[in-house]
C-alpha positions as CSV (number, residue, x, y, z in Angstrom):
1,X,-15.1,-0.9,73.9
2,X,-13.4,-0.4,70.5
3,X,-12.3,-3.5,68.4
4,X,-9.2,-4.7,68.9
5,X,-6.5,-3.4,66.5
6,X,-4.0,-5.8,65.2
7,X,-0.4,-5.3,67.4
8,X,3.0,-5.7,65.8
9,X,4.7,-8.5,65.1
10,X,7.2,-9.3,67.5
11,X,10.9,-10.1,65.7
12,X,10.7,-13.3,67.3
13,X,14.4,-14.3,65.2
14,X,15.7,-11.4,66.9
15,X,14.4,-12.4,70.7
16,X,15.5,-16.4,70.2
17,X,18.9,-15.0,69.2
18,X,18.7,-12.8,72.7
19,X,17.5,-15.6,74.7
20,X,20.0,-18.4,73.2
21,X,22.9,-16.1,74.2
22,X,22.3,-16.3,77.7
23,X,23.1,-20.0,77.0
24,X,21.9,-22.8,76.0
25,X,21.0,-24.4,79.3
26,X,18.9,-21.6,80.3
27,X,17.6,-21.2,76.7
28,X,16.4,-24.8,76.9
29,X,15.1,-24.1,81.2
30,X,13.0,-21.3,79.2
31,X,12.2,-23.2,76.3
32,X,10.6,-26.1,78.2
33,X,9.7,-24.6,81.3
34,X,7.7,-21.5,80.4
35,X,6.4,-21.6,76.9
36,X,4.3,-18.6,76.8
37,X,6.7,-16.6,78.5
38,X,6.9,-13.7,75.7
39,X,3.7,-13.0,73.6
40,X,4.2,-12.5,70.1
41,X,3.3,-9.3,69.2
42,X,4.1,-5.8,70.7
43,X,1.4,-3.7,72.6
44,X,1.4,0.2,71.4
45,X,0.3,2.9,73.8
46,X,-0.4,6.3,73.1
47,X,1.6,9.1,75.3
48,X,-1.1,10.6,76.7
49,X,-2.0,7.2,78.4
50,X,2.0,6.5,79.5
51,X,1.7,10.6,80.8
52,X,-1.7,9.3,83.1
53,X,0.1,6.9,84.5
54,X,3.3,9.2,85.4
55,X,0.9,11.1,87.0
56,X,-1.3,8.7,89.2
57,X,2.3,7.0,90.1
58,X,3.7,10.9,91.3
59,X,0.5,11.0,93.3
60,X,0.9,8.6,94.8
61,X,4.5,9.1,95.8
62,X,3.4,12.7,97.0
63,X,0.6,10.7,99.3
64,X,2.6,8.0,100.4
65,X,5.8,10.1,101.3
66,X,3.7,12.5,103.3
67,X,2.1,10.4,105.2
68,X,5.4,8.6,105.9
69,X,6.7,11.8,107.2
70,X,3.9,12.7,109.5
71,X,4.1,9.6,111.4
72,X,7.5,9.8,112.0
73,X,8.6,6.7,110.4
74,X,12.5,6.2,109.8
75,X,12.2,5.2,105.8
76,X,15.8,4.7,104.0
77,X,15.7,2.2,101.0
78,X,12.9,3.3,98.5
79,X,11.9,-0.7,97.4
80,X,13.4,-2.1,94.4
81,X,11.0,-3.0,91.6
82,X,7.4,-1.8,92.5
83,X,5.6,-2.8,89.8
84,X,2.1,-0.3,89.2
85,X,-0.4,-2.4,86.9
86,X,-3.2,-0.8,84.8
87,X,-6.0,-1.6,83.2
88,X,-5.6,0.8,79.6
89,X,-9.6,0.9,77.7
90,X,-11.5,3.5,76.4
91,X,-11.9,5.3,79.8
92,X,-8.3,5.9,80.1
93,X,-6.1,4.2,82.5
94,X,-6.7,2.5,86.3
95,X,-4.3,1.6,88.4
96,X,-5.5,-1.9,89.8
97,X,-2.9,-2.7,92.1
98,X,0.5,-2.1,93.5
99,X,3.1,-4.4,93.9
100,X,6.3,-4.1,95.9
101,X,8.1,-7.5,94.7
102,X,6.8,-7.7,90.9
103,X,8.6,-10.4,89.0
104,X,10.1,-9.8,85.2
105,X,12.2,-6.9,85.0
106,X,15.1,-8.3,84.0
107,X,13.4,-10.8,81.1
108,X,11.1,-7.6,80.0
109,X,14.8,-5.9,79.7
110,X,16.2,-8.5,77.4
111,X,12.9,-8.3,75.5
112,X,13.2,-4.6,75.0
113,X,17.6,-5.1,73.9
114,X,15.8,-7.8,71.5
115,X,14.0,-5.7,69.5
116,X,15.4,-2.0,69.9
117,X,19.2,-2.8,70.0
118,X,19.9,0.1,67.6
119,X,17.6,2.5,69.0
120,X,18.0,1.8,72.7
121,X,19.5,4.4,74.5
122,X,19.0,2.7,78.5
123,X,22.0,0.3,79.6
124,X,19.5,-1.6,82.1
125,X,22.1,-3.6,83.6
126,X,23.6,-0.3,84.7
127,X,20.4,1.0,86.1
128,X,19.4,-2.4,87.7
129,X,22.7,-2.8,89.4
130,X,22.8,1.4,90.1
131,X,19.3,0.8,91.5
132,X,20.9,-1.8,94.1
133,X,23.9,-0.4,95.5
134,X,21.9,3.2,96.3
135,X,19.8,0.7,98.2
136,X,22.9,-0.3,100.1
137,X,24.0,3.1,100.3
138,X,20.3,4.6,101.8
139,X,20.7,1.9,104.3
140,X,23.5,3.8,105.4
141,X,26.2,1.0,104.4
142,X,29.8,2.9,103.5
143,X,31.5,-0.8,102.2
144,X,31.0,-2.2,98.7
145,X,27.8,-4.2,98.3
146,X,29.8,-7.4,97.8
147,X,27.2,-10.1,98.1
148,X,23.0,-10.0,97.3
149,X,20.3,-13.3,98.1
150,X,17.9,-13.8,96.0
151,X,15.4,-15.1,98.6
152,X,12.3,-17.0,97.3
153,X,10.7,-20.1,98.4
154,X,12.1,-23.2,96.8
155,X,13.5,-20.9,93.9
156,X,14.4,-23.5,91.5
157,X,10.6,-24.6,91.5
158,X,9.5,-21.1,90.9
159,X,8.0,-20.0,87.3
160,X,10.4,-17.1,87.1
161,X,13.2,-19.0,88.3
162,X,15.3,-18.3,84.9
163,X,14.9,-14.6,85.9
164,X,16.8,-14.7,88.7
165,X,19.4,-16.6,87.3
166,X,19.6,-13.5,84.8
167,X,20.0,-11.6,87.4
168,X,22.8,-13.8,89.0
169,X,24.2,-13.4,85.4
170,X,24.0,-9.7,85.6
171,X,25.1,-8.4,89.2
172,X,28.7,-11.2,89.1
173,X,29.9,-8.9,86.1
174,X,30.0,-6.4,88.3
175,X,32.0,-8.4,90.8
176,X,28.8,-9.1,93.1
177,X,28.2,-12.4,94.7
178,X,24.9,-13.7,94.0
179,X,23.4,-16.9,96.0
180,X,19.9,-17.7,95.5
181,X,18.2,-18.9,98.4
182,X,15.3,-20.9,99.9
183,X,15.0,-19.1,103.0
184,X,15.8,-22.0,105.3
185,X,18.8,-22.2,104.1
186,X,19.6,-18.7,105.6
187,X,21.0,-18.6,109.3
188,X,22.5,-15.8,111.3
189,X,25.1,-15.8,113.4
190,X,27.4,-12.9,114.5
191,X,25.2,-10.1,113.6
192,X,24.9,-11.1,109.8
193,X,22.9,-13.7,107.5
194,X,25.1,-16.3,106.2
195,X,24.4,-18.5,103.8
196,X,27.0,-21.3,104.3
197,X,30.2,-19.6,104.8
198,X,29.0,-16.5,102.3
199,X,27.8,-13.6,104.6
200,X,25.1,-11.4,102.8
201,X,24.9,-8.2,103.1
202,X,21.8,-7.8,100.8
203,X,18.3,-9.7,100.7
204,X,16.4,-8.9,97.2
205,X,13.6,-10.2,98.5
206,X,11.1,-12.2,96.5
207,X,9.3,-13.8,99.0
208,X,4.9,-13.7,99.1
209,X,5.0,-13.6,102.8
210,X,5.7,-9.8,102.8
211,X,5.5,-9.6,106.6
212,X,8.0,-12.4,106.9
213,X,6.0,-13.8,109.9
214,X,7.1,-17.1,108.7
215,X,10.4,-16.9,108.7
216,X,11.8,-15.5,112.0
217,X,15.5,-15.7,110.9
218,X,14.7,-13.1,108.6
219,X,12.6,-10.9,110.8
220,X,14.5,-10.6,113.4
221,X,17.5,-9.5,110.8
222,X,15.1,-7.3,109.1
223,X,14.4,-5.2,112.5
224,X,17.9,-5.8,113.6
225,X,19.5,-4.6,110.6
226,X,21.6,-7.6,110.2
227,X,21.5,-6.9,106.6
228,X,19.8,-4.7,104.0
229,X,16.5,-5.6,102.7
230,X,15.1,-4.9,99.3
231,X,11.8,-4.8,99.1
232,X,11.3,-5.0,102.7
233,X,7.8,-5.4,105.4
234,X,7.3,-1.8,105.7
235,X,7.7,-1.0,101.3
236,X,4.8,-3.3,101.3
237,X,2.7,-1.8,103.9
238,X,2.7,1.4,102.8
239,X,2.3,0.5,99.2
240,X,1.4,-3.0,98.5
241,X,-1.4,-4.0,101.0
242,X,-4.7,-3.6,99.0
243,X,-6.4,-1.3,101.9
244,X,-3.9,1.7,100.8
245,X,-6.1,1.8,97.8
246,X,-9.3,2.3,99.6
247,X,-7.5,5.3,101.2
248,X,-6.2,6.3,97.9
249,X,-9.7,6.6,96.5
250,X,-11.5,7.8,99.8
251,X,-11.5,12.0,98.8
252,X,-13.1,13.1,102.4
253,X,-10.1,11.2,104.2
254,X,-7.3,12.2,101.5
255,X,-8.7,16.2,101.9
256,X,-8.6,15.6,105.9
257,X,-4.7,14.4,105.6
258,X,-4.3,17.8,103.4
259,X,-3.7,16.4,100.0
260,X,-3.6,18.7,96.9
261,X,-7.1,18.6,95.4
262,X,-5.1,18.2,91.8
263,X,-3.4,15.1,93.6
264,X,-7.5,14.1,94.8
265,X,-8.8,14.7,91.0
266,X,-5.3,12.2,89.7
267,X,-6.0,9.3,92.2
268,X,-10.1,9.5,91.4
269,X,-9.5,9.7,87.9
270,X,-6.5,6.4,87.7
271,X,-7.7,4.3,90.7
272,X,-11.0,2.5,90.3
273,X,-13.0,3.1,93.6
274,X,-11.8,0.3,96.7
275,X,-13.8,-0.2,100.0
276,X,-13.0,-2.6,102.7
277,X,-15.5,-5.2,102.5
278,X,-17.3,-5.5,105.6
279,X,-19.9,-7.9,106.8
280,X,-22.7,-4.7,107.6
281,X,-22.1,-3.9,103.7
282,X,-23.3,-7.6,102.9
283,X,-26.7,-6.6,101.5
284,X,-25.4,-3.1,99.1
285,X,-22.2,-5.2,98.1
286,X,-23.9,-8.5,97.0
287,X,-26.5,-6.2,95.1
288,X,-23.6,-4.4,93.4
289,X,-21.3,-7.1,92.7
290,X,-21.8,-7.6,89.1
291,X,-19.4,-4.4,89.0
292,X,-17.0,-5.3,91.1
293,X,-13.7,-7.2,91.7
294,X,-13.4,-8.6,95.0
295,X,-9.0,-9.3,96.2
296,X,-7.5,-10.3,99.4
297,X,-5.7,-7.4,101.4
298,X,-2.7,-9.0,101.4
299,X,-3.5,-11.5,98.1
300,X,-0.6,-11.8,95.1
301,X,-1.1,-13.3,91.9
302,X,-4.9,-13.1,91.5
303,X,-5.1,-16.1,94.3
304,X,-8.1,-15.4,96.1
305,X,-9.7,-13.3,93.9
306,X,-12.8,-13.0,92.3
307,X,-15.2,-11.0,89.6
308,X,-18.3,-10.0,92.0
309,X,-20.4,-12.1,88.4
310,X,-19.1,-15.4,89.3
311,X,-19.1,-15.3,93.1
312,X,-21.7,-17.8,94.0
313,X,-23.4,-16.8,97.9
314,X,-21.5,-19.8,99.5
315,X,-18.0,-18.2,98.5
316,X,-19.3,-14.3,99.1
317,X,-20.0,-15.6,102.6
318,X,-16.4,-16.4,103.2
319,X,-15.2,-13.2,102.0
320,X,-17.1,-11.1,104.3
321,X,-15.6,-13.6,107.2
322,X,-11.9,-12.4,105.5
323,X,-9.5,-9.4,105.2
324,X,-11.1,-8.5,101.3
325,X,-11.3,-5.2,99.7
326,X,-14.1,-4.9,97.1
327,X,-12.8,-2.3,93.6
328,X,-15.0,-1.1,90.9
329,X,-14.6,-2.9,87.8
330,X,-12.5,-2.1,84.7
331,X,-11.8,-3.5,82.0
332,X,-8.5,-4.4,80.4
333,X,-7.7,-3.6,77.6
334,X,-7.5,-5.8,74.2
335,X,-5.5,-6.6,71.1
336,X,-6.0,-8.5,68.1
337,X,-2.7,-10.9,68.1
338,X,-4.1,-12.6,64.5
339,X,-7.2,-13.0,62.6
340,X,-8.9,-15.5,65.1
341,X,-7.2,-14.7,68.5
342,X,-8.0,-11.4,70.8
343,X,-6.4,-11.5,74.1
344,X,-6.8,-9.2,77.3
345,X,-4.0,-6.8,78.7
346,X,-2.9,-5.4,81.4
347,X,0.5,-2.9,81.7
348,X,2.9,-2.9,84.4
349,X,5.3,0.2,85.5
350,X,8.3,-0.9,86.9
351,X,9.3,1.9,89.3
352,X,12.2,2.9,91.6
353,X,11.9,5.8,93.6
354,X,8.8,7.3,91.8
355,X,10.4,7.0,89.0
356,X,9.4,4.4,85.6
357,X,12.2,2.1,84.6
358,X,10.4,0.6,82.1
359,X,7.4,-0.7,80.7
360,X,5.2,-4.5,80.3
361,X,2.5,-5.4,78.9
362,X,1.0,-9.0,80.4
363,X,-1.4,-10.9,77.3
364,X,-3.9,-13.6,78.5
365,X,-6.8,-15.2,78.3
366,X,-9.3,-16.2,81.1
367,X,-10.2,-13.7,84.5
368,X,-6.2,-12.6,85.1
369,X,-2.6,-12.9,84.1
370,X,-1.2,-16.6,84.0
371,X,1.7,-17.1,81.5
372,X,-0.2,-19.8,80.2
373,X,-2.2,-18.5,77.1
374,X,-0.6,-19.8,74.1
375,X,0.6,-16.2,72.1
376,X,0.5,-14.7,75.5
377,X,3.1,-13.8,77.9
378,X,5.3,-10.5,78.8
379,X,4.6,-7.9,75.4
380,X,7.3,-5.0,74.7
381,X,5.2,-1.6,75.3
382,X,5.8,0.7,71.9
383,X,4.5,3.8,72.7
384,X,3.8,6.3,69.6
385,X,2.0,9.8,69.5
């Protein structure tokens, strides 16, 4: 790989300013609380790496969307806030994984106002709150959206928990009710989820159990339609659950479900090979592991997770015993952020019906994201050329 190239300067003045506006409390909750939220310098990308990732995104909406349609499945709400992370390097771009519940759109959207206030031409609060009520509306709800629950475990203990009190912030200017919610403290009654005497008619849903098996009172409304979920089980099976990208890199089986041969030549260009580790591929998969990244199917936030060069045979052995999939190595991508520090990247899509809201970077140290490198954090993405 290339040396790292310095990255502008963030206008930290003009971000503090941004952040201190939201109030002071919250100012201080972010202060104190998460540190190394925001790096300090911007990523630049060139557009022919943002114009890869349109197209390995649009492939996979064409492949997802047509299988969808084959098996007959009744799909309304598209999923609000997919977020698509790459690794960018010499090699071009590669799509690592898929998630239907990624965190940080509305702080990466106060980053961008930060810097860009004069040259900004997206009111995000207008497309974040748009995004929302078509959800409503593809559910096929006729009555204003009139109250949303944010739905996390124990929310206030959660790293991003200043986000979704942005959000709170954002949808009750529009005159929508926002409660956010430990999911315990959801009941249904009547045909509806009530949290105390508010009834909601939206979950945004940022819960890690993305089947909610653990929390029946919002299954059951889920399949009963007691109220609208966004993202819901089925967004993150067809998109989320690491297995989709074995199928999106297995040609034979993507030519026998009748995909375009462009679409074929897109995904094994932008998705780094993914198999389903099983034990009979013990012996070839231990032998090639120094190239690989092994991930839980149904893993978040690198927990579980492991570079195939630091596995040790005690901890390969439990893998094989586990629902894993096994994806060819690459790289992330580098910047210089001063003189003495280089930190790793990766870049995150935020995407609504296909379609890219906006961009991330993510800065680090160590094997994956953590928000806890010092310099690192959520980057504005400049993109030039």
């Amino acid at each position: 790989m290339t040396a790292a190239p310095h990255q502008v300067p963030l206008d930290s003045n003009a971000l503090r300013q941004a952040l201190q506006a939201q109030g002071e409390s919250w100012y201080q909750r972010v202060r104190l609380q998460c540190p190394h939220l925001f790096a300090g310098v911007e990523v630049v990308i060139s557009t022919d790496r943002l114009q890869q990732m349109h197209d390995v995104i649009g492939a996979i909406e064409r492949v997802v969307r047509s299988n969808n349609n084959k098996g007959g499945t009744a799909h309304f709400t598209r999923g609000v806030f997919y977020g698509y992370d790459f690794h960018l390097n010499d090699d071009g771009v590669h799509l690592i994984e898929i998630n239907t519940n990624a965190g940080g759109a509305f702080l990466n959207a106060l980053l961008i106002e930060s810097q860009q206030a004069s040259q900004i031409d997206i009111n995000f609060e207008q497309v974040f709150i748009a995004m929302f009520r078509n959800e409503w509306r593809l559910a096929g709800c006729v009555e204003p959206l009139r109250c949303i629950a944010i739905v996390d475990e124990q929310p206030e203990q959660q790293y991003l928990y200043p986000e979704f009190l942005l959000a709170q912030g954002m949808f009750e200017r529009a005159g929508i009710q926002v409660l956010i919610a430990d999911p315990t403290n959801i009941q249904a009654h009547d045909g509806h989820l009530y949290i105390g005497e508010s009834r909601v008619d939206l979950v945004y849903n940022r819960l890690t159990d993305f089947s909610l098996q653990r929390y029946p009172v919002l299954s059951h409304a889920w399949q009963r339609g007691e109220a609208v979920f966004t993202p819901a089980p089925d967004h993150y099976a067809m998109y989320a659950d690491k297995r989709n990208l074995a199928r999106l890199t297995d040609a034979e089986e993507l030519r026998k479900s009748g995909v375009d041969e462009a679409d074929i030549a897109i995904l094994q260009a932008g998705i780094p090979a993914t198999f389903v580790v099983r034990p009979d591929s013990a012996e070839s998969l231990w032998s090639e592991r120094k190239g690989l990244f092994f991930k839980p199917c149904a893993g978040y936030g690198s927990k579980g997770a492991y570079r195939g060069d630091k596995l040790t045979r005690r901890v390969f052995g439990e893998i094989l015993q586990s629902d894993y999939v096994a994806q060819k190595l690459a790289v992330p991508g580098e910047c210089r952020v001063d003189d003495d520090t280089v930190l790793k990247y990766d870049l995150r899509c935020y995407v609504y019906d296909g379609e890219i809201q906006l961009l991330a970077a993510r800065l680090y140290q160590g094997q994956t994201t953590n928000f806890r490198t010092p310099g690192g954090g959520f980057a504005l993405v400049r993109v030039v050329g």
